[in-house]
VMD Tcl script that builds the backbone (N, CA, C; Angstrom):
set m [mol new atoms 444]
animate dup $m
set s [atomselect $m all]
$s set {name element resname resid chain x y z} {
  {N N UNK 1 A 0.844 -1.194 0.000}
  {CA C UNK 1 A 0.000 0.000 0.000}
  {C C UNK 1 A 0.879 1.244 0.000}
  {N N UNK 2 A 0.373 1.968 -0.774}
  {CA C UNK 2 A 1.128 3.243 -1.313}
  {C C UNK 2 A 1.052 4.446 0.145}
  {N N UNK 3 A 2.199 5.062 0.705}
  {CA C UNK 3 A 1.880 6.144 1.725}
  {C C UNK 3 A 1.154 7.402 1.275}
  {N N UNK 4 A 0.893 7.789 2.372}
  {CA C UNK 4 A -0.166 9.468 1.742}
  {C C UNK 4 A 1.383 10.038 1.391}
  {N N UNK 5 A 2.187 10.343 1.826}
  {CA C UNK 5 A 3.569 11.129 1.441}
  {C C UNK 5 A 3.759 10.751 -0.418}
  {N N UNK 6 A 3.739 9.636 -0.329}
  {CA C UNK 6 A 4.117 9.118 -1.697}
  {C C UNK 6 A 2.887 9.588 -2.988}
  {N N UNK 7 A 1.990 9.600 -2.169}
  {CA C UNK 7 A 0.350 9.662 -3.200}
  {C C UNK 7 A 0.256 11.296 -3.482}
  {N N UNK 8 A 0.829 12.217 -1.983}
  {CA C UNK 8 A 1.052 13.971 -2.163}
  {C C UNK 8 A 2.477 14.187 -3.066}
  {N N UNK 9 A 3.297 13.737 -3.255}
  {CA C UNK 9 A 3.952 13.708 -3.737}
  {C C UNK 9 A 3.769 13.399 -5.518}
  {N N UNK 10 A 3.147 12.561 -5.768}
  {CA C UNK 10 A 2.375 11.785 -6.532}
  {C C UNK 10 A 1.898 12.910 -7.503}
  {N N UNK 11 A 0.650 13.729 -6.450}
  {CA C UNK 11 A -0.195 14.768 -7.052}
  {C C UNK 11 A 0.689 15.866 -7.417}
  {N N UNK 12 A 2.164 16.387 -6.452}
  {CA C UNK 12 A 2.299 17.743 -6.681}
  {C C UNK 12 A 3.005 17.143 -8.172}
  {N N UNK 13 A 3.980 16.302 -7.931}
  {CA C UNK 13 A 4.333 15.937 -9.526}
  {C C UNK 13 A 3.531 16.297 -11.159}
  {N N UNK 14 A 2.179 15.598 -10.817}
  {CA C UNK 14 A 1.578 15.742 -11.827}
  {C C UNK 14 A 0.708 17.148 -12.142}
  {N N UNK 15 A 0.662 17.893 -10.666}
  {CA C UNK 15 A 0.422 19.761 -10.729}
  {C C UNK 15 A 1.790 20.485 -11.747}
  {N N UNK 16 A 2.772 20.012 -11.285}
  {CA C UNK 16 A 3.863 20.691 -11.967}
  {C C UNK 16 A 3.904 20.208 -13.071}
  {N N UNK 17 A 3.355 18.988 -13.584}
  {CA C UNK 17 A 3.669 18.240 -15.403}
  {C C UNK 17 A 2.483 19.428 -15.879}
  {N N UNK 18 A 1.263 19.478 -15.032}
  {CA C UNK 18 A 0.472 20.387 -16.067}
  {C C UNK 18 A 0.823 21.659 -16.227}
  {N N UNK 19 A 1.123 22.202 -14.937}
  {CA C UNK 19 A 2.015 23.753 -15.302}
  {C C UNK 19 A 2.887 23.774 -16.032}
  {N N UNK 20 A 3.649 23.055 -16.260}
  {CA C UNK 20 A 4.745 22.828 -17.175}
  {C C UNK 20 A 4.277 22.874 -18.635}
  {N N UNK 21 A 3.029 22.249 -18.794}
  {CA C UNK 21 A 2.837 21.810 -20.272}
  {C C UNK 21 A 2.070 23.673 -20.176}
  {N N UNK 22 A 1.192 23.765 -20.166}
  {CA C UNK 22 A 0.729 24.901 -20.091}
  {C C UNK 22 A 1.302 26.108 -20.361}
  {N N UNK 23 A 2.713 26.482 -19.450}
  {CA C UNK 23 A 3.643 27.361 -19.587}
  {C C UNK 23 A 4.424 27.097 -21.095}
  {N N UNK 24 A 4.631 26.404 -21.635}
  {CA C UNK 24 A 5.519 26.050 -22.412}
  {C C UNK 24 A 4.241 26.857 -23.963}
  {N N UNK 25 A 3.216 26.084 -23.622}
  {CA C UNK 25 A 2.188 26.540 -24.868}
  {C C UNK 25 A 1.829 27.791 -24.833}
  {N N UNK 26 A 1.789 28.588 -23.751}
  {CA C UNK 26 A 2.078 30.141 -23.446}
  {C C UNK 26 A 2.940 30.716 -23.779}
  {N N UNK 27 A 3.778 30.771 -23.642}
  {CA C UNK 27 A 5.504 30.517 -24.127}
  {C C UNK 27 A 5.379 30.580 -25.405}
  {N N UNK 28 A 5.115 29.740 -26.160}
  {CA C UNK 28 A 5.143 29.510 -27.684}
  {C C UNK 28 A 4.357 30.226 -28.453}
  {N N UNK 29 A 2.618 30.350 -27.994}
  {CA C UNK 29 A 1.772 31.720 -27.923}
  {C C UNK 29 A 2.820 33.310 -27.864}
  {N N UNK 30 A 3.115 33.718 -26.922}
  {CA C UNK 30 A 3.702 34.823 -27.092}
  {C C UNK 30 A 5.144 34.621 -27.912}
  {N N UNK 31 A 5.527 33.714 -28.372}
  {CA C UNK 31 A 7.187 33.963 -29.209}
  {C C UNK 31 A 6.541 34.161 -30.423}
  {N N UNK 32 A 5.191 33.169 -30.642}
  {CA C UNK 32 A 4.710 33.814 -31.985}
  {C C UNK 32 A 3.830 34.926 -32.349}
  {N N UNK 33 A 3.678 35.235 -31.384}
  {CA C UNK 33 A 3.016 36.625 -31.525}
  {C C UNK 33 A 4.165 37.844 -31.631}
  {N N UNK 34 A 5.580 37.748 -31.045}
  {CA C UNK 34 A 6.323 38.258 -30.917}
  {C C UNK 34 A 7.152 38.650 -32.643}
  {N N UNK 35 A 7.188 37.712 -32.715}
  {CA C UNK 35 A 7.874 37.285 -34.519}
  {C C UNK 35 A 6.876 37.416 -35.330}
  {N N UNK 36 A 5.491 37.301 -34.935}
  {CA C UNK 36 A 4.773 37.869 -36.390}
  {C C UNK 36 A 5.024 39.536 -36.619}
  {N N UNK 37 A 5.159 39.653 -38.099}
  {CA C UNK 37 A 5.440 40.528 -38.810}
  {C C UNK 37 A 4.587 41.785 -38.823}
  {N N UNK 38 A 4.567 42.854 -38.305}
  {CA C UNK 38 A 3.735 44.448 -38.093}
  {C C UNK 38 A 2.978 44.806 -39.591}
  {N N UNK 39 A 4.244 44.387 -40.506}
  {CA C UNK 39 A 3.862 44.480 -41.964}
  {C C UNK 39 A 2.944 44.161 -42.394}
  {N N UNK 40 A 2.297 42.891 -41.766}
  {CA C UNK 40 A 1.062 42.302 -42.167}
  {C C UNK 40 A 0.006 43.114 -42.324}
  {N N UNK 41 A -1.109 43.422 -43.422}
  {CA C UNK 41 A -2.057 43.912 -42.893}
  {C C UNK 41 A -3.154 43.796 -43.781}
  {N N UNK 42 A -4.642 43.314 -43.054}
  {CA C UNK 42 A -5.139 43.405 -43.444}
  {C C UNK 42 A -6.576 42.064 -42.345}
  {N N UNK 43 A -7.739 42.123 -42.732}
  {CA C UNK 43 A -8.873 41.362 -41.837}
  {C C UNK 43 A -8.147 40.113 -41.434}
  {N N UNK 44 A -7.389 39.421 -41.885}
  {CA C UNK 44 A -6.840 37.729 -42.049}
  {C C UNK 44 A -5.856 38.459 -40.873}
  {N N UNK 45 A -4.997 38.873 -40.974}
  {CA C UNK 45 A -3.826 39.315 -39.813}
  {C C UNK 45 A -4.323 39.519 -38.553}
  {N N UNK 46 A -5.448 40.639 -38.757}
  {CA C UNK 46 A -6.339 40.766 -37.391}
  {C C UNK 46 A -6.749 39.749 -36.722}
  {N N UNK 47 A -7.726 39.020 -37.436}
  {CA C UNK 47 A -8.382 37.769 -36.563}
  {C C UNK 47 A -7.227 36.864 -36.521}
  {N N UNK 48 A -5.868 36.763 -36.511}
  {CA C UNK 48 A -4.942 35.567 -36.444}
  {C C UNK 48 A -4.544 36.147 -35.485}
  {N N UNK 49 A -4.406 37.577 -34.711}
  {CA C UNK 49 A -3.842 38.115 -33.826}
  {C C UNK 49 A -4.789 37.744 -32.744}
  {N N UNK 50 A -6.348 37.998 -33.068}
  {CA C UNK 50 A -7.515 38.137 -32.300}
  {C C UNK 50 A -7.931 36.470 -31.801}
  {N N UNK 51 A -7.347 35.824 -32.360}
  {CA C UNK 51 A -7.311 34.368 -31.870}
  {C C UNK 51 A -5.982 33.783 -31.232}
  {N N UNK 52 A -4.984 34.210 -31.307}
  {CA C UNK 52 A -3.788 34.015 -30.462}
  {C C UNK 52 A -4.520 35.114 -28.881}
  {N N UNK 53 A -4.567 36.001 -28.911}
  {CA C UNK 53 A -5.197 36.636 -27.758}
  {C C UNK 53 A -6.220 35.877 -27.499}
  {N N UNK 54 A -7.469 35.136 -27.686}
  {CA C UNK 54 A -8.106 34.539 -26.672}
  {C C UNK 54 A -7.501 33.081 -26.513}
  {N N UNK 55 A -6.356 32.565 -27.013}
  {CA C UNK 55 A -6.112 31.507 -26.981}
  {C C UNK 55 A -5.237 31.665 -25.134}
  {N N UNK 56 A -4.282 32.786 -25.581}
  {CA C UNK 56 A -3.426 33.570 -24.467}
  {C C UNK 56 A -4.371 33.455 -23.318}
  {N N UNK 57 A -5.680 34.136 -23.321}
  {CA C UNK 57 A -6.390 34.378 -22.052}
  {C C UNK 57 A -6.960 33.047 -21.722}
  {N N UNK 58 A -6.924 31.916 -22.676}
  {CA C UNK 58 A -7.897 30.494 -22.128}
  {C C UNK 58 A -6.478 29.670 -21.148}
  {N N UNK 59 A -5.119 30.217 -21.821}
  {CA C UNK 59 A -4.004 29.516 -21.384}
  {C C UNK 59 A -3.670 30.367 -19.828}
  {N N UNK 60 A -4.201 31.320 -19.402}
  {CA C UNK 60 A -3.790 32.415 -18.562}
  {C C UNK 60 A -5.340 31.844 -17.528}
  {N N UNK 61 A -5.717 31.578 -17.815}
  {CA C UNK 61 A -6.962 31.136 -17.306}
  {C C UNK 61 A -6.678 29.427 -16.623}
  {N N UNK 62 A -5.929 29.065 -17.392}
  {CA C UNK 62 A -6.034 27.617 -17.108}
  {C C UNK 62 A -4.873 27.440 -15.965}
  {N N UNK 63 A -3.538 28.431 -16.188}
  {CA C UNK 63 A -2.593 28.351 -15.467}
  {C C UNK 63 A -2.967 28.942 -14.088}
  {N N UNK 64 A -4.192 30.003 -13.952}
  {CA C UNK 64 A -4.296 30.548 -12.570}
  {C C UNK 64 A -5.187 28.778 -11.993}
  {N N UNK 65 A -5.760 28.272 -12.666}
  {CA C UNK 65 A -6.374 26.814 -11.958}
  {C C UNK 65 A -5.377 26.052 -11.450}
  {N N UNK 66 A -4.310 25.761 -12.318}
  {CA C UNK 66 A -3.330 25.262 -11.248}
  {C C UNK 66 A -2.774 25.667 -10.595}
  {N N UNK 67 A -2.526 26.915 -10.139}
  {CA C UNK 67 A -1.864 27.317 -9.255}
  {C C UNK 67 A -3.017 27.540 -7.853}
  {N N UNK 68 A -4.261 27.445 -8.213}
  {CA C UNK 68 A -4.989 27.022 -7.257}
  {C C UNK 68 A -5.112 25.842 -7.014}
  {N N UNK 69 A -4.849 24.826 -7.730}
  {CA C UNK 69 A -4.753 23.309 -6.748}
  {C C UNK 69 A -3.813 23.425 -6.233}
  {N N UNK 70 A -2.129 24.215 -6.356}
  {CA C UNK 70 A -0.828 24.305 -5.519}
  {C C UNK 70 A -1.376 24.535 -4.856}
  {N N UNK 71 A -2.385 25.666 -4.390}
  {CA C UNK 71 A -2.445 26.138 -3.097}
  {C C UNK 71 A -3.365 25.756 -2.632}
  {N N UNK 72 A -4.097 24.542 -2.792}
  {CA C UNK 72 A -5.444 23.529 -2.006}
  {C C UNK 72 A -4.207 22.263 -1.974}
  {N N UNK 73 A -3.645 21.464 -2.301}
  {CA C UNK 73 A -2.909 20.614 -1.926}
  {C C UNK 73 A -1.566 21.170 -0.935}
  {N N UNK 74 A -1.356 22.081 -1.083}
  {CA C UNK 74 A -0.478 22.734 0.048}
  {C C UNK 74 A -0.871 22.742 1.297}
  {N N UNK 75 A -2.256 22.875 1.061}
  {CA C UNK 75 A -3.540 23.115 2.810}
  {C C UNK 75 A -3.181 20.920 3.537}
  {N N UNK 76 A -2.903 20.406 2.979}
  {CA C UNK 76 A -2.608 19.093 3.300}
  {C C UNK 76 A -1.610 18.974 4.391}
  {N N UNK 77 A -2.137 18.214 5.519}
  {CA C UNK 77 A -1.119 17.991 6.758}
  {C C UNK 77 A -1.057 16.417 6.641}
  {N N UNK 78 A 0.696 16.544 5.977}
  {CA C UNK 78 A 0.715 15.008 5.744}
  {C C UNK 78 A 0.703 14.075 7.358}
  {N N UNK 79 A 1.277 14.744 8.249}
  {CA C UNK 79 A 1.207 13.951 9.397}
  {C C UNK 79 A -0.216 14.184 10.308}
  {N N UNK 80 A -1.303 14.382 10.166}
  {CA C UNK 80 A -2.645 14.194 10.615}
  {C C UNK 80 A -2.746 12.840 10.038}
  {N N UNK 81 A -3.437 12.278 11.271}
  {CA C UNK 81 A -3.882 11.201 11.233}
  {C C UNK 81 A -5.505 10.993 11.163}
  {N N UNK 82 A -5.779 10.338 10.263}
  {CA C UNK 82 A -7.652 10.359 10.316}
  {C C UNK 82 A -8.131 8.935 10.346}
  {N N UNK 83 A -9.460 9.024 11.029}
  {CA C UNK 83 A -10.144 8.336 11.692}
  {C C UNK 83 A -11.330 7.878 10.481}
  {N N UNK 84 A -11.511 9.282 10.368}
  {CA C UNK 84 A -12.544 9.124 9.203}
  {C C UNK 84 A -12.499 10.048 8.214}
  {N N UNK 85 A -12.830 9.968 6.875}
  {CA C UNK 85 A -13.021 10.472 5.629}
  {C C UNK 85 A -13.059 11.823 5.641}
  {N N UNK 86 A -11.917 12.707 5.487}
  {CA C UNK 86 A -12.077 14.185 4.894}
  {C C UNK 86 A -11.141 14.816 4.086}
  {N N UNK 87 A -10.954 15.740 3.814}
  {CA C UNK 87 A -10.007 16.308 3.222}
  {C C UNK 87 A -8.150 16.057 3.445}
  {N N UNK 88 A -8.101 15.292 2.539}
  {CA C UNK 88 A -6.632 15.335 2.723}
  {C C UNK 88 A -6.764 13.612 3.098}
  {N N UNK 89 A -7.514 12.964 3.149}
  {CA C UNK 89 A -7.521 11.484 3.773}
  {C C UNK 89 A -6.821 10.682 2.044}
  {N N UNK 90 A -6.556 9.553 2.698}
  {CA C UNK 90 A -5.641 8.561 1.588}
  {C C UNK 90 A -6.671 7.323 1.798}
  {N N UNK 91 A -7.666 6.961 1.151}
  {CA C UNK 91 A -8.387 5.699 1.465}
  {C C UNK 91 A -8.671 4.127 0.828}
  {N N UNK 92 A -8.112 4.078 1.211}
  {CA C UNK 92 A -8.515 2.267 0.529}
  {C C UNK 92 A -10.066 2.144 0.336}
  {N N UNK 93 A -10.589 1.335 -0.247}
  {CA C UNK 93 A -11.643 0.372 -0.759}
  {C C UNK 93 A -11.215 -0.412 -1.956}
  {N N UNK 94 A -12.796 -1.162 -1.250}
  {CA C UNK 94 A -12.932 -2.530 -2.244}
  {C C UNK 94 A -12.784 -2.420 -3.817}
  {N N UNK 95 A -13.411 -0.620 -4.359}
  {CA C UNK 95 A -13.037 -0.391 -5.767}
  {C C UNK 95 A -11.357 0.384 -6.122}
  {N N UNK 96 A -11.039 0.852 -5.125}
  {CA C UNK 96 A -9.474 1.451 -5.752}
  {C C UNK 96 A -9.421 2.306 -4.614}
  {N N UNK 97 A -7.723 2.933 -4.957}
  {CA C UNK 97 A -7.522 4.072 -3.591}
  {C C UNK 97 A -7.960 4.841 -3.723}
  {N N UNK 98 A -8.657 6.177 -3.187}
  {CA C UNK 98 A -8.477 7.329 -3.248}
  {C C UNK 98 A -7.944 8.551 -2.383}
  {N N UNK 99 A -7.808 9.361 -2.590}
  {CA C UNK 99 A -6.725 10.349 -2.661}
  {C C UNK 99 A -8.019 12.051 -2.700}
  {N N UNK 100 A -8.607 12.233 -1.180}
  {CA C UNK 100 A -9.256 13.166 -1.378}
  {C C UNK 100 A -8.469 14.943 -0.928}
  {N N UNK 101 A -8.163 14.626 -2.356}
  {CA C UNK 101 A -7.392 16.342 -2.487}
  {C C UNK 101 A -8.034 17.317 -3.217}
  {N N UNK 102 A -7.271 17.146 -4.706}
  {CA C UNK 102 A -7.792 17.761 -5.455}
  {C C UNK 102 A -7.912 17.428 -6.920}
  {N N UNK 103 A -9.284 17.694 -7.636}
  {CA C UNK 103 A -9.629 16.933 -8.572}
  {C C UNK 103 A -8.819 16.891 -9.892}
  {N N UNK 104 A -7.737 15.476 -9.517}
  {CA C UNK 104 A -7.099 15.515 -10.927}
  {C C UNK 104 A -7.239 14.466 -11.841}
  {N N UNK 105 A -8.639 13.558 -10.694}
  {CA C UNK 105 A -8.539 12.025 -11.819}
  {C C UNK 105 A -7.120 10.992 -11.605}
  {N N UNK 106 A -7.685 10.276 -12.754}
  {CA C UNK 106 A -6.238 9.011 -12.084}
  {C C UNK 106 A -5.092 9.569 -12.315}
  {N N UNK 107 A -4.119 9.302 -11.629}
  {CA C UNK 107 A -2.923 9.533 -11.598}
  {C C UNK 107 A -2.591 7.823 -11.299}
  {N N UNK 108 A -1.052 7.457 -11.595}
  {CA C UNK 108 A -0.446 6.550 -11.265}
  {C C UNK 108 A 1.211 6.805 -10.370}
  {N N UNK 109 A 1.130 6.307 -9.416}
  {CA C UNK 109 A 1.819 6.517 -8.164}
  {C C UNK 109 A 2.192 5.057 -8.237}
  {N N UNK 110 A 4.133 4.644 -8.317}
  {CA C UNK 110 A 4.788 4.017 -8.332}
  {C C UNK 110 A 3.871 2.448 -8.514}
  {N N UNK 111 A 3.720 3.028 -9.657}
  {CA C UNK 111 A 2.934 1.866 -10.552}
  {C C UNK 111 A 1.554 0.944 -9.628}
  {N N UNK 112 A 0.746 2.465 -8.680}
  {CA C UNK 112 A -0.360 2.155 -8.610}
  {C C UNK 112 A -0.880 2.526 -8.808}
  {N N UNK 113 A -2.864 2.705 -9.480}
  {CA C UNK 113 A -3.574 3.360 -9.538}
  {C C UNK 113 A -3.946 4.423 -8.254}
  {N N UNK 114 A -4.457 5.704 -8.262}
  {CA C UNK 114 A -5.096 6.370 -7.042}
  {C C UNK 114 A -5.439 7.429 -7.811}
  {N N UNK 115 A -7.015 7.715 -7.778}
  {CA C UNK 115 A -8.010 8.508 -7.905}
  {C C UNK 115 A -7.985 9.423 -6.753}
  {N N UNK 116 A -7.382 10.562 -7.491}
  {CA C UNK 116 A -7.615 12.034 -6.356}
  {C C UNK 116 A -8.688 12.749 -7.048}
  {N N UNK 117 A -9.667 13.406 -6.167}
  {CA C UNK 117 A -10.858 13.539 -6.073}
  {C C UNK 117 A -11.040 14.341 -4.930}
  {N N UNK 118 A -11.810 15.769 -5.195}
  {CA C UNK 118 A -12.315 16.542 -4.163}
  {C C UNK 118 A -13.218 16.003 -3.205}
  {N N UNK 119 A -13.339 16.726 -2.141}
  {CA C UNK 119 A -14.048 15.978 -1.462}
  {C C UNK 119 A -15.862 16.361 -1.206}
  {N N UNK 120 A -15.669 17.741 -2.312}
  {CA C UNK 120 A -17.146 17.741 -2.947}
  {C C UNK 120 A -17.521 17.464 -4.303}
  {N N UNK 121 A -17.030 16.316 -4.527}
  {CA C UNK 121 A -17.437 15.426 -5.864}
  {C C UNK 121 A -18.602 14.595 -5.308}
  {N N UNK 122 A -19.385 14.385 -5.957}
  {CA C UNK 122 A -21.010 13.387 -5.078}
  {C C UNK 122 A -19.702 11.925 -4.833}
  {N N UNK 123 A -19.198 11.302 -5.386}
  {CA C UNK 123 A -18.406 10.405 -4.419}
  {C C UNK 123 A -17.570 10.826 -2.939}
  {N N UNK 124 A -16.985 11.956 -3.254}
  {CA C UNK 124 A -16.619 12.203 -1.985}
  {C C UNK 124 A -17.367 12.819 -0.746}
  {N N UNK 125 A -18.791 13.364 -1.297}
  {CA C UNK 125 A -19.865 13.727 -0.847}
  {C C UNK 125 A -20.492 12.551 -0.087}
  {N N UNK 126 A -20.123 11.230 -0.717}
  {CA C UNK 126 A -21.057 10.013 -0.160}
  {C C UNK 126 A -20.072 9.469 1.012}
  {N N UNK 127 A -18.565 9.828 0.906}
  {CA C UNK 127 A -17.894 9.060 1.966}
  {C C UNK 127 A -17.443 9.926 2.892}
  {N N UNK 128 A -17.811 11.035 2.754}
  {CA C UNK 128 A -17.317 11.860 3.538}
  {C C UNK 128 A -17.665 11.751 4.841}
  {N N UNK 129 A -16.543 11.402 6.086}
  {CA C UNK 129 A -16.976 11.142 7.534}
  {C C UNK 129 A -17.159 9.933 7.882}
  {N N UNK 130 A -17.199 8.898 6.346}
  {CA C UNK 130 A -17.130 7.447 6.737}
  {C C UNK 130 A -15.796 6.840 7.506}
  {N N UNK 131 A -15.957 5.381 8.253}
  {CA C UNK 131 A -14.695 4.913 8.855}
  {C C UNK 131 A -14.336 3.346 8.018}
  {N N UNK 132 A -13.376 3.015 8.546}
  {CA C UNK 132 A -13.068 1.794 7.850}
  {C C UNK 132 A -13.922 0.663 8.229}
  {N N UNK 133 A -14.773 0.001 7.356}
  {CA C UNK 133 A -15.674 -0.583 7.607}
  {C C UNK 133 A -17.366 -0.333 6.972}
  {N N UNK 134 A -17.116 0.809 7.217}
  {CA C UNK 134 A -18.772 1.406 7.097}
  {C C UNK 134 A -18.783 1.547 5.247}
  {N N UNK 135 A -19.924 1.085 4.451}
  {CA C UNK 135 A -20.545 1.380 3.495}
  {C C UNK 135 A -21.122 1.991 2.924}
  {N N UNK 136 A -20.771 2.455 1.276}
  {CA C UNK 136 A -21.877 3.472 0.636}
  {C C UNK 136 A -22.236 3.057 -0.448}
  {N N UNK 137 A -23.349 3.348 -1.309}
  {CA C UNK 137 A -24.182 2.625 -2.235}
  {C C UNK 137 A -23.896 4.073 -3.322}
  {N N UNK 138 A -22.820 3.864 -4.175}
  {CA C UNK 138 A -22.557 4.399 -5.106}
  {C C UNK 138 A -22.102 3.866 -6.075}
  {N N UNK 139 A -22.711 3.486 -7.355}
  {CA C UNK 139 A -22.801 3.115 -8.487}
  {C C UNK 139 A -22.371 1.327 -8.083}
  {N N UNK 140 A -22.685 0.893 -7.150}
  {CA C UNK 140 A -22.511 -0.315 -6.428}
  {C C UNK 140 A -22.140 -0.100 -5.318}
  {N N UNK 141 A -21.998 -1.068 -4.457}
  {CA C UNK 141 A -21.385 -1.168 -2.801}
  {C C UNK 141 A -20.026 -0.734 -2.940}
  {N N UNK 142 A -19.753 0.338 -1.973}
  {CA C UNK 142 A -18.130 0.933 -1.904}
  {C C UNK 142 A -17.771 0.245 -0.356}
  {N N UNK 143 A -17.010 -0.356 0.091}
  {CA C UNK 143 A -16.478 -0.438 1.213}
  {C C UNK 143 A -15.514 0.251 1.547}
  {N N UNK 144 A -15.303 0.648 2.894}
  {CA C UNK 144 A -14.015 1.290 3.296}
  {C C UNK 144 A -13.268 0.563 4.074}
  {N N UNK 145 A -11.857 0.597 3.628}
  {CA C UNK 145 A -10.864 -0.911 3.921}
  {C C UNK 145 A -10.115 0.022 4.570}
  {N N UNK 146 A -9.533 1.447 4.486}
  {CA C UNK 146 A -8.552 2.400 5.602}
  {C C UNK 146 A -8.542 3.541 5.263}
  {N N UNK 147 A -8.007 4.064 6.208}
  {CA C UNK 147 A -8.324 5.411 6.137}
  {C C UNK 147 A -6.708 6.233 6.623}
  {N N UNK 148 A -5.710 6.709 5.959}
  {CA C UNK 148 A -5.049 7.625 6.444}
  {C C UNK 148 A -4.953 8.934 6.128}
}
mol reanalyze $m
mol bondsrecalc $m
mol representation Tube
mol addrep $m
């Protein structure tokens, strides 16, 4: 079984692969906006400018989202210990681990699966406050096998 250290670790990794990819296509956005030619002119130049600018603001948009999961997975106290299901918990069940941080979907952590998932997603909505043992009836029987 994979540690919560290893699974936060896990997530900030794959926060920084998306900032990374993101920055880089921003990056490449403004070098070509930089090197297109002033000379140009005419309706076709405009809207090629006018679509690199909302492309800029969807990429400027997307990068302030990750830098808000940095700073919701940062709120994580890897040494709290939990009893039961909340924010920041590492949980086993009968269908797979999860990882209630922040919503990035599967990730793979030293070649295991773990589903990080907010903990107001209607799944994390259904286990939220559960203990190891206790059951929820989401899209079949979920058991809870641990909780750190």
């Amino acid at each position: 079984m994979l540690t919560k250290s290893e699974v936060f670790t896990g997530v900030q990794q794959e926060i920084v692969q998306k900032e990374s990819i993101i920055q880089k296509a921003f990056d490449d956005l403004n070098s070509a906006v930089s090197n297109d030619s002033k000379s140009t002119a005419g309706d076709k130049h405009e809207t090629g400018r006018a679509m690199v600018h909302l492309e800029q603001e969807k990429l400027s948009n997307q990068l302030e989202q990750v830098k808000q999961l940095e700073e919701t997975i940062a709120q994580i106290n890897l040494n709290e210990k939990h009893t039961s299901i909340q924010f920041g918990s590492l949980v086993e069940t009968n269908k797979g681990v999860f990882f209630f941080s922040v919503g990035l979907g599967k990730i793979t952590v030293k070649k295991e699966t773990v589903f990080c998932l907010s903990i107001t997603t209607p799944l994390g909505k259904a286990l939220l406050g559960k203990k190891v043992g206790e059951k929820v009836t989401f899209n079949g029987e979920i058991e809870v096998v641990g909780v750190w």
